[in-house]
N, C-alpha and C positions, 0 to 999 in steps of 0.2 A: 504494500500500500504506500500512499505518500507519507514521505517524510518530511521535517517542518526544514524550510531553505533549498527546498528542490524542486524541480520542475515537475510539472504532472505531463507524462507523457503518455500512459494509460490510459483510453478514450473510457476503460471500462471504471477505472479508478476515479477519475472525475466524475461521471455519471455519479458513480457511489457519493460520491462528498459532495456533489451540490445538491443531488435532487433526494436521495433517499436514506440521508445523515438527518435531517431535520433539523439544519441547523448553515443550511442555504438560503441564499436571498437575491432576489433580481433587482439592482437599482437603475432605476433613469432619472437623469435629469435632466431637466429643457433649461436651456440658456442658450441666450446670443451672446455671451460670453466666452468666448477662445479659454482665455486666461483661469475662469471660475471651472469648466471642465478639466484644462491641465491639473487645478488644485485638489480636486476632487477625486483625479485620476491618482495622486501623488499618495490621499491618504488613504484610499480606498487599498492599494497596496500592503498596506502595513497592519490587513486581518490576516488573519490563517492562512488563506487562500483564497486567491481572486484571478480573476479573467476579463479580461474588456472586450467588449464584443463587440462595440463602436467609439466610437467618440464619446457619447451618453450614456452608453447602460456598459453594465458590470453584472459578475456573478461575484458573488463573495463566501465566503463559509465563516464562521465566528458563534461565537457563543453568547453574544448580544443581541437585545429586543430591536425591532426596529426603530424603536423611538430613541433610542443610544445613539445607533448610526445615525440617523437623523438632526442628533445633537451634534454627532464629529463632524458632520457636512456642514452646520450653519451658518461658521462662520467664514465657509468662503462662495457661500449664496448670497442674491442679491432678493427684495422683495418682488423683483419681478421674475426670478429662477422659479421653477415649479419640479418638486420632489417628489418618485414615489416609487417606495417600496418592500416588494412583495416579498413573502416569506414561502420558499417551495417546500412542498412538504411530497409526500408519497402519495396524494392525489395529484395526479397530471395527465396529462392523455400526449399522445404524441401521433402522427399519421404514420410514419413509417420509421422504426427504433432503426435501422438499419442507418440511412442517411441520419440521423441524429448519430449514431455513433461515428461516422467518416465526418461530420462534422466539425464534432469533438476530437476526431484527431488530427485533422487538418490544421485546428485552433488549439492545439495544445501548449503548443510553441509559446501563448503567450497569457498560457496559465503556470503561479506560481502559488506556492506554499511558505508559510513564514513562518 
């Protein structure tokens, strides 16, 4: 499995840790902010385990509510940023597990564990 300060290259290991650990989270944030995304990108790094999946959204793993992370993002939002995020749990549905997995390995590259 992963270990903390290494890359997740395991399509199947990541699956494990974000969606069916209970203790995954999908964030987006809407900004016309450049700078407020970098910042956001910068701390979101420094959970368990995280994944950027654009410029705005992130997968992350941690063992915080989402009103914590919410607190660690505020101060580099603006009142016109808009924040939201979800908690995955082991309800989810997916169309085809297959392409979720070649997805997941394709993007693993820029998933890490801390």
């Amino acid at each position: 499995f992963c270990r903390r300060n290494q890359d997740i290259t395991d399509a199947n290991a990541f699956f494990y840790l974000f969606f069916m650990s209970n203790s995954g989270y999908l964030i987006i944030l809407n900004s016309n902010h450049d700078d407020h995304l970098t910042e956001a990108a910068k701390l979101l790094q420094n959970y368990d385990a995280s994944m950027m999946i654009n410029a705005s959204t992130w997968l992350i793993h941690t063992k915080y509510s989402s009103k914590v992370i919410r607190q660690h993002l505020a101060h580099v939002m603006s009142v016109m940023d808009a924040l939201f995020i979800f908690k995955l749990t082991e309800d989810y549905a997916i169309s085809n597990a297959l392409d979720v997995l070649n997805w997941l390995e394709d993007h693993s590259d820029t998933a890490t564990t801390h």
